[in-house]
C-alpha positions as semicolon CSV with decimal commas, in nm:
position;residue;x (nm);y (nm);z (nm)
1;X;0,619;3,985;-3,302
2;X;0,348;3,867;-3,063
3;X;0,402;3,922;-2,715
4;X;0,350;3,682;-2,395
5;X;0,259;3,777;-2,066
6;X;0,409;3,494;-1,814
7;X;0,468;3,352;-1,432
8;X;0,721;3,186;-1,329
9;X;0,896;3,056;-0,997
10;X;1,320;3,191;-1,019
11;X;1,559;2,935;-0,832
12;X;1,532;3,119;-0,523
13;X;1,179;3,015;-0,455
14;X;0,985;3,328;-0,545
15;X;0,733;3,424;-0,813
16;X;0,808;3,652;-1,117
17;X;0,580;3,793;-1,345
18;X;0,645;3,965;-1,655
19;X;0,604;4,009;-2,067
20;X;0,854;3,934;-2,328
21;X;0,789;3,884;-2,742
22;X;0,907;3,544;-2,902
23;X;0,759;3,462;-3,210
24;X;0,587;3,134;-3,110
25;X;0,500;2,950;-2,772
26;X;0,828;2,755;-2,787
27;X;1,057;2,993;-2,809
28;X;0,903;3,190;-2,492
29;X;0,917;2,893;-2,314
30;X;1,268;2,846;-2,409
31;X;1,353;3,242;-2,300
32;X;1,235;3,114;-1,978
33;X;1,434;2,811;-1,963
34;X;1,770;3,051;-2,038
35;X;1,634;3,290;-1,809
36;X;1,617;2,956;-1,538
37;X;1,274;3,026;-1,489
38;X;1,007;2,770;-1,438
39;X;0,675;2,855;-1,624
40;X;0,384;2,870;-1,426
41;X;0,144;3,075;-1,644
42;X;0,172;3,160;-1,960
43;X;-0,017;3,337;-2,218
44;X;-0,004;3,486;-2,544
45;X;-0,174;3,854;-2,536
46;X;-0,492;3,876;-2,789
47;X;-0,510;3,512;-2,838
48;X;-0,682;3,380;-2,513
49;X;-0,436;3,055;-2,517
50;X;-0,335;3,013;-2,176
51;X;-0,118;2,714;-2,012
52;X;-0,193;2,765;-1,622
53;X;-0,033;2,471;-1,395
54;X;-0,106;2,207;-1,664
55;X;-0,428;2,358;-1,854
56;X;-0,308;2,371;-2,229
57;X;-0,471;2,321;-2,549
58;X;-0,257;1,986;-2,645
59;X;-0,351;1,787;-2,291
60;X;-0,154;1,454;-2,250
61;X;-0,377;1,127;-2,243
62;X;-0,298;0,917;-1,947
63;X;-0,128;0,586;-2,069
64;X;-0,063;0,248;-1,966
65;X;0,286;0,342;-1,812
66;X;0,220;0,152;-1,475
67;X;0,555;0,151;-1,226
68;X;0,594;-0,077;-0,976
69;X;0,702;0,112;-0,546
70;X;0,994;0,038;-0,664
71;X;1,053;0,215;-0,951
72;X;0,850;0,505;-0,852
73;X;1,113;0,524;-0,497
74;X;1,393;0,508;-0,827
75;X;1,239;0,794;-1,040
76;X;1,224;1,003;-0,717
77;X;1,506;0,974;-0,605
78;X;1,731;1,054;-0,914
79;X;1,493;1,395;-1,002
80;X;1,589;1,497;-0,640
81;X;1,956;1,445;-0,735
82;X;1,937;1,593;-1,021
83;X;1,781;1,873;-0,923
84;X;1,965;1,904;-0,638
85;X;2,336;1,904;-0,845
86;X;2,181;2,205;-1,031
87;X;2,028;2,108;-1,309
88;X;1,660;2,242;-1,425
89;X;1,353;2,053;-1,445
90;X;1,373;1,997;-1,825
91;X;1,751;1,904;-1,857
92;X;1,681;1,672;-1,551
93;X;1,428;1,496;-1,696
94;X;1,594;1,496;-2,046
95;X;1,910;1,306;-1,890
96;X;1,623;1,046;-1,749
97;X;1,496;1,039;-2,077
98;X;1,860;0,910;-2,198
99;X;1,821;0,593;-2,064
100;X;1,993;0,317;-2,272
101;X;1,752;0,041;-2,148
102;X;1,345;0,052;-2,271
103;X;1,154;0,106;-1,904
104;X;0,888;0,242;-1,835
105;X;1,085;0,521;-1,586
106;X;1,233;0,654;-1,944
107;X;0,884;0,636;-2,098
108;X;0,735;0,857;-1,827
109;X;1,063;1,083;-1,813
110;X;0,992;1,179;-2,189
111;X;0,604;1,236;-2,104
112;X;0,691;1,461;-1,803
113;X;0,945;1,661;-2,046
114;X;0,732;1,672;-2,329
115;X;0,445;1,837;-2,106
116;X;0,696;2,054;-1,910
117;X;0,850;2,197;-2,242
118;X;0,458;2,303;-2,328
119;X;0,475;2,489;-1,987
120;X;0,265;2,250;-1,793
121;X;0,326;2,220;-1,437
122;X;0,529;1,874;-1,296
123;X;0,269;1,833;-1,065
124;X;0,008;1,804;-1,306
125;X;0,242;1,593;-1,596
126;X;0,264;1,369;-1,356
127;X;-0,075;1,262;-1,377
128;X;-0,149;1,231;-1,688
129;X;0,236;1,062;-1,761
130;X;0,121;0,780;-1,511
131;X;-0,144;0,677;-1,312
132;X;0,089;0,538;-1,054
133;X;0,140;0,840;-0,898
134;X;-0,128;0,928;-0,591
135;X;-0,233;1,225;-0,523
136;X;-0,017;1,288;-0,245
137;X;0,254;1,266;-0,455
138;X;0,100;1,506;-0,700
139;X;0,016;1,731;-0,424
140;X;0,394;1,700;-0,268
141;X;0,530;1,787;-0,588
142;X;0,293;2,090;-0,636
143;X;0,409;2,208;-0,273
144;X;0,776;2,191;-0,433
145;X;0,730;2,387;-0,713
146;X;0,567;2,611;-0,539
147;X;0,789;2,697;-0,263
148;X;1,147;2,638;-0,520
149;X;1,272;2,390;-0,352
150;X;1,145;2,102;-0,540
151;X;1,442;1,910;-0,504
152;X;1,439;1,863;-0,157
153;X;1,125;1,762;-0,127
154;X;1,115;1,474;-0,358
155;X;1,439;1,359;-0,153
156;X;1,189;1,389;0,205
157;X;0,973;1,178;-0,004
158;X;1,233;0,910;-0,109
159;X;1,263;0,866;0,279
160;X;0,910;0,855;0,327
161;X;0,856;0,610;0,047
162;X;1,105;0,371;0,144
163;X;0,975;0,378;0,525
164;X;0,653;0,306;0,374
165;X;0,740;0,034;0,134
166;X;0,918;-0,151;0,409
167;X;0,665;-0,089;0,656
168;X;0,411;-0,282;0,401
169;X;0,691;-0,522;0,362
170;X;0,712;-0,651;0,751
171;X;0,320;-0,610;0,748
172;X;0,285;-0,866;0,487
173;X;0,586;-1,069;0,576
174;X;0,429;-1,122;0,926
175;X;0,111;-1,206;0,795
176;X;0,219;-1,436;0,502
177;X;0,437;-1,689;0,693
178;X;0,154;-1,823;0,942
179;X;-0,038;-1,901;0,650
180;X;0,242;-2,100;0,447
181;X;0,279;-2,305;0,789
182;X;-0,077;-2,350;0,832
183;X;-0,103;-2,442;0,483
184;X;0,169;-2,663;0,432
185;X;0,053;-2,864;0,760
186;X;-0,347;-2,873;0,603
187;X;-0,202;-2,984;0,262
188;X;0,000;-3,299;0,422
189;X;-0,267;-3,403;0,652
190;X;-0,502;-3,454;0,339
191;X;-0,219;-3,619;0,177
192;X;-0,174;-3,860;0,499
193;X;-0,544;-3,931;0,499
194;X;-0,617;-3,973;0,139
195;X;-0,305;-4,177;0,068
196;X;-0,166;-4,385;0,287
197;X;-0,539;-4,493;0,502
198;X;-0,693;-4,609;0,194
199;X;-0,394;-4,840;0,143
200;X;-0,374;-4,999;0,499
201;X;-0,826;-5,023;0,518
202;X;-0,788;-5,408;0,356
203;X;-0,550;-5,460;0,646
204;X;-0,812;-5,297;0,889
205;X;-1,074;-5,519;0,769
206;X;-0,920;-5,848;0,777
207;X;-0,930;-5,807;1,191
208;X;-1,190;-5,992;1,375
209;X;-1,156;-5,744;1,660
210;X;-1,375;-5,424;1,638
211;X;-1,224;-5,125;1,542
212;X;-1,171;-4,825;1,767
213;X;-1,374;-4,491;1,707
214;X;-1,069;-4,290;1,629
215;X;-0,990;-4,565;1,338
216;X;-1,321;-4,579;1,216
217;X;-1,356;-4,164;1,162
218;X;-1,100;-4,181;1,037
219;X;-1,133;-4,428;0,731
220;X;-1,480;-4,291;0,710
221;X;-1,278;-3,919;0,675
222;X;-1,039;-4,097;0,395
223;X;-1,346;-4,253;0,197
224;X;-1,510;-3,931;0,188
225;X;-1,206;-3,735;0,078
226;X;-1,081;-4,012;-0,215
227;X;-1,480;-3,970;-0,314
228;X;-1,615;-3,676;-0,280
229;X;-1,286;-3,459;-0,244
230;X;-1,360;-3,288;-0,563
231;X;-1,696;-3,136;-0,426
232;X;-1,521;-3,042;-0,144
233;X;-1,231;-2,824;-0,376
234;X;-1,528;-2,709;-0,607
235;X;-1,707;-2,580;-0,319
236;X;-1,458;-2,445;-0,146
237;X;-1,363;-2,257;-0,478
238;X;-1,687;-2,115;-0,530
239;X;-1,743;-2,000;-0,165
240;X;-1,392;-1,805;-0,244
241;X;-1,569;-1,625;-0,521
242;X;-1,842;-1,557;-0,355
243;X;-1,657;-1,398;-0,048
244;X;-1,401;-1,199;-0,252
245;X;-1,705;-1,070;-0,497
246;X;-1,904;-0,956;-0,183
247;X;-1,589;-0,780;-0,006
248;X;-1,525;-0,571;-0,341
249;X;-1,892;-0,415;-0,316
250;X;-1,904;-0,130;-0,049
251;X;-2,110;-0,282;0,175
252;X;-1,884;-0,638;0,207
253;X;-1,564;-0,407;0,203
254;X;-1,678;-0,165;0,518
255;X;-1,782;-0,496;0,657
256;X;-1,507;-0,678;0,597
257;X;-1,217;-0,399;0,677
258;X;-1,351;-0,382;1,014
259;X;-1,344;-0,739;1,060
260;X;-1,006;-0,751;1,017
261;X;-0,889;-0,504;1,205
262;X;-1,029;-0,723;1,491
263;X;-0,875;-1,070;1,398
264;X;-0,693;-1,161;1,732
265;X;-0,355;-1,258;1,578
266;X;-0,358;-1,028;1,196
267;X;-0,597;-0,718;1,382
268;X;-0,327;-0,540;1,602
269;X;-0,055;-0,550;1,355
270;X;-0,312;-0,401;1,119
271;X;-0,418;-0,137;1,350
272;X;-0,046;-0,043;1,397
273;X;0,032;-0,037;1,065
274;X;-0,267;0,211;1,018
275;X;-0,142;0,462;1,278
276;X;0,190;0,452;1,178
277;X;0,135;0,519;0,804
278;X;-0,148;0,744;0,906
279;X;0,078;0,961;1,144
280;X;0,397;0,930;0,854
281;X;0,170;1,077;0,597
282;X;0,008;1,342;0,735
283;X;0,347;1,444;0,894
284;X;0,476;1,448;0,572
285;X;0,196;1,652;0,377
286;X;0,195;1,889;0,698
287;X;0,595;1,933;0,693
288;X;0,568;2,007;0,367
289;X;0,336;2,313;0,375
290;X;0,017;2,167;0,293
291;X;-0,253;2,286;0,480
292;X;-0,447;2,050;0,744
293;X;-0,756;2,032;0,602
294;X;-0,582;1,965;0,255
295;X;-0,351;1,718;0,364
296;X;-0,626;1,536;0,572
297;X;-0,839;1,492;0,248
298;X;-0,563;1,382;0,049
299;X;-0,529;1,091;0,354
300;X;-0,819;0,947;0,359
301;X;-0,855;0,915;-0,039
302;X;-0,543;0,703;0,062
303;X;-0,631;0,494;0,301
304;X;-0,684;0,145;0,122
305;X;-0,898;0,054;0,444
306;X;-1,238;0,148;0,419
307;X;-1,310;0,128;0,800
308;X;-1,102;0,403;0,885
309;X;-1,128;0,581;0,562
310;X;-1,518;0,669;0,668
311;X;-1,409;0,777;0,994
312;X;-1,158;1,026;0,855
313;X;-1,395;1,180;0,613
314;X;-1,666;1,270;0,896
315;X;-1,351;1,388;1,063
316;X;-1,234;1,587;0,751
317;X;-1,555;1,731;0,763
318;X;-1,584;1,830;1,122
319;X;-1,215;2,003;1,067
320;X;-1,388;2,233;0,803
321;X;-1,565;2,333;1,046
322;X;-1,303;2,441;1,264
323;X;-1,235;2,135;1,531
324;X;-0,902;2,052;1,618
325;X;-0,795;1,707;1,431
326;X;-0,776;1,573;1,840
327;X;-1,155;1,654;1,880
328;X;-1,248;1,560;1,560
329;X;-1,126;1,184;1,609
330;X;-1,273;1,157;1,862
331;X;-1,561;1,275;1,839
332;X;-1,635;0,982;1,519
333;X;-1,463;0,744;1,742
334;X;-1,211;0,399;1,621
335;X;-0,905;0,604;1,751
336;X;-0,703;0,493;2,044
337;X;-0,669;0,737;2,296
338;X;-0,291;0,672;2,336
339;X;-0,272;0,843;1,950
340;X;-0,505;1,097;2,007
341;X;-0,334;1,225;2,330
342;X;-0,033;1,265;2,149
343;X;-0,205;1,411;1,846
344;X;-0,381;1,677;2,129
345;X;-0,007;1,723;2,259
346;X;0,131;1,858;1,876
347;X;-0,193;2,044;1,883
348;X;-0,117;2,243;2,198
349;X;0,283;2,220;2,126
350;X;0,217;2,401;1,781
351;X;0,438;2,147;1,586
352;X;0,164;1,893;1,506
353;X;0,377;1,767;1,230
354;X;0,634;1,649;1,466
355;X;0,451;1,486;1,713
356;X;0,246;1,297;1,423
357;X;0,615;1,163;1,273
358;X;0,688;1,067;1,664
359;X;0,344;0,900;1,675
360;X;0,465;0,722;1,318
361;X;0,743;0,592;1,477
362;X;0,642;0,463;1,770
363;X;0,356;0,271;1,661
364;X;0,632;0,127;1,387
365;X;0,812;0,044;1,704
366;X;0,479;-0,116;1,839
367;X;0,423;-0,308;1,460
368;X;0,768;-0,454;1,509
369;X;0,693;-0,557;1,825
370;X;0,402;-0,733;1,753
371;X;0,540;-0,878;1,454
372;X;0,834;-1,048;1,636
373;X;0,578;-1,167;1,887
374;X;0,400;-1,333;1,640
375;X;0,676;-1,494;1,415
376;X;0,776;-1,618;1,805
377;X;0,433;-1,711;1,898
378;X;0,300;-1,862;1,566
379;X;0,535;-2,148;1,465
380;X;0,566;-2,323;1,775
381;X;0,171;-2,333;1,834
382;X;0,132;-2,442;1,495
383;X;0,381;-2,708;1,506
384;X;0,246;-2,800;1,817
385;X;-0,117;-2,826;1,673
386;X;0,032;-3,015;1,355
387;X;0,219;-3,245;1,541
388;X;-0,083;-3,358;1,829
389;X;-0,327;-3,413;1,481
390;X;-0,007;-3,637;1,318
391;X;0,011;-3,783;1,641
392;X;-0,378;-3,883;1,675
393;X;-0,367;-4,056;1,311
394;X;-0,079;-4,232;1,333
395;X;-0,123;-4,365;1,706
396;X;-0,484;-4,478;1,520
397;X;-0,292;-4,620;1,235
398;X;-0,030;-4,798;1,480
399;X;-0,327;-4,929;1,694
400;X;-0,554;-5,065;1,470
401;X;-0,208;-5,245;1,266
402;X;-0,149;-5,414;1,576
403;X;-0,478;-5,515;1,681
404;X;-0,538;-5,669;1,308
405;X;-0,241;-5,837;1,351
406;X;-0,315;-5,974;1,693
407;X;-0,681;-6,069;1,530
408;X;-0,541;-6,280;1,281
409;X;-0,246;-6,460;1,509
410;X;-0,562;-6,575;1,731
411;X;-0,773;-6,706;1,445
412;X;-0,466;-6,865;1,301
């Protein structure tokens, strides 16, 4: 009977290496599986065929299962249950797999348990089961099974999911409503000008009087809009093409991401939002045992914003080389010093995980801040700015009625 030399991680946490005889691959991975062992390594002696965290002759093809935040926050959380009530990885994932309804969290659950029964490591099923899960994930999830307690760290990183999903959330809620104002008030000024002017111009030039200036732009603004307002939209269209095509080249992307990170009204709440999910993350790789330099790599893959991206890489690199994270920001500079003081704080406190999660949440404190400010700030001024351009047109429209009106009484 051939024999199979393995590693696995017991419940407690620790590692256990050993050799027992099964007549094929599946049965020693069930053994372990009775024995509540989770296979790390395992290979059949004479044969060379090795599974080690993932690397085994049948390797899964990543498919199209794409999950929405959502779902990915859902999956997480009920492993960590599951786990957590006592069950093991595979019977865990097998009751996911049970799902009545066709989704694509039952479609990765059967991946995940197909590769886990072959001995491959969660960390790395996850990867090829969907490419909605980052590398952080992967990485958090690797940290689990290393250290047994899996369970609990997929329920940290239901909390930190959530924060983050909601922190997007107000990020783009703040952001979003400004623009539907500012649209809605652009969209029923052109309506005002291109509609109802055009109608009262015979009116306009029945008058003997002259016209004021105000009237005449603007009928001269309404004939150019009722004739030429398709050029306008085709233009306008193609100069949107043109911009998003040069942001998504690398050049137009650095360019742009520090652009607006300076918009007056948009740029702080960005900047906040950076810090905060910045300090969050790296808290969060950090409190779960993975190692600075790791965990700082694993960051700035992350960061969707290319502007600070680049500076964390030059300061990933200047960490290899044995810099504090505090000297290394600032020595490539774009970091406030209010965050790097209290980064230099964990630093010399020895708990720089917990200072970065206090850093998190007080520039989330500082994003809400802002974000109220602006909601406050942003619908008056518009309205304002709406109502004083209304105002203009229709005190021209109201002036030049009148004044035709008067113009005809006299010649009557």
């Amino acid at each position: 009977m051939p024999a199979f030399t393995y590693e696995a991680i017991v419940p407690g946490g620790g590692r256990k290496q050993g050799t027992l005889e099964a007549r094929s691959r599946q049965e020693a991975l069930a053994q372990l599986s009775r024995q509540r062992l989770q296979p790390i390594r395992l290979r059949e002696e004479g044969a060379g065929e090795e599974i080690s965290g993932g690397a085994s002759r049948e390797t899964a093809v990543p498919g199209d299962r794409r999950m929405s935040e959502a779902q990915i926050i859902s999956f997480t959380e009920e492993l960590g249950d599951l786990l957590d009530a006592g069950l093991q990885l595979e019977g865990a994932l097998r009751m996911m797999e049970q799902r009545s309804e066709a989704s694509s969290l039952k479609a990765v659950a059967e991946s995940l348990r197909t590769q886990v029964r072959e001995g491959i490591s969660l960390s790395r099923a996850l990867k090829t089961a969907s490419a909605s899960f980052s590398d952080l994930y992967c990485n958090l999830v690797s940290a689990g099974e290393v250290s047994g307690a899996l369970g609990s760290i997929l329920q940290r990183q239901v909390v930190y999911l959530k924060k983050l999903n909601d922190l997007k959330g107000r990020v783009v809620q703040a952001l979003i409503y400004p623009m539907f104002v500012t649209g809605a008030g652009i969209l029923l000024m052109v309506l005002f000008v291109v509609v109802l002017v055009p109608q009262l111009k015979t009116l306009f030039s029945k008058s003997p009087q002259s016209m004021p200036l105000i009237t005449k732009l603007l009928l001269w603004t309404s004939a150019f809009l009722v004739q030429w307002g398709w050029l306008v939209l085709v233009l306008g269209a193609l100069g949107g093409i043109a911009f998003w095509q040069a942001i998504q080249k690398p050049e137009g992307k650095l360019w742009w991401d520090r652009v607006r990170v300076k918009i007056p009204v948009a740029g702080p709440v960005l900047e906040a939002s950076f810090y905060a999910q910045f300090s969050q993350t790296l808290a969060n790789l950090l409190g779960n045992g993975v190692t600075l330099l790791q965990a700082m790599n694993l960051v700035s893959r992350a960061t969707p914003n290319t502007f600070y991206r680049a500076r964390l890489e030059k300061a990933c690199a200047q960490v290899s080389e044995g810099f504090s994270l505090s000297h290394a920001l600032r020595q490539v500079g774009g970091f406030s010093d209010t965050f790097l003081d209290l980064v230099a704080i964990g630093e010399q406190t020895g708990d720089l995980a917990k200072a970065l999660e206090k850093a998190g949440m007080r520039y989330e404190k500082e994003m809400d801040r802002r974000i109220q400010r602006i909601t406050a700030l942003i619908q008056p001024v518009i309205i304002v700015i709406i109502a004083l351009v209304v105002g203009a047109v229709v005190y021209s429209i109201i002036t030049s009625i009148f004044d035709a009106m008067s113009g005809m009484r006299k010649s009557l």
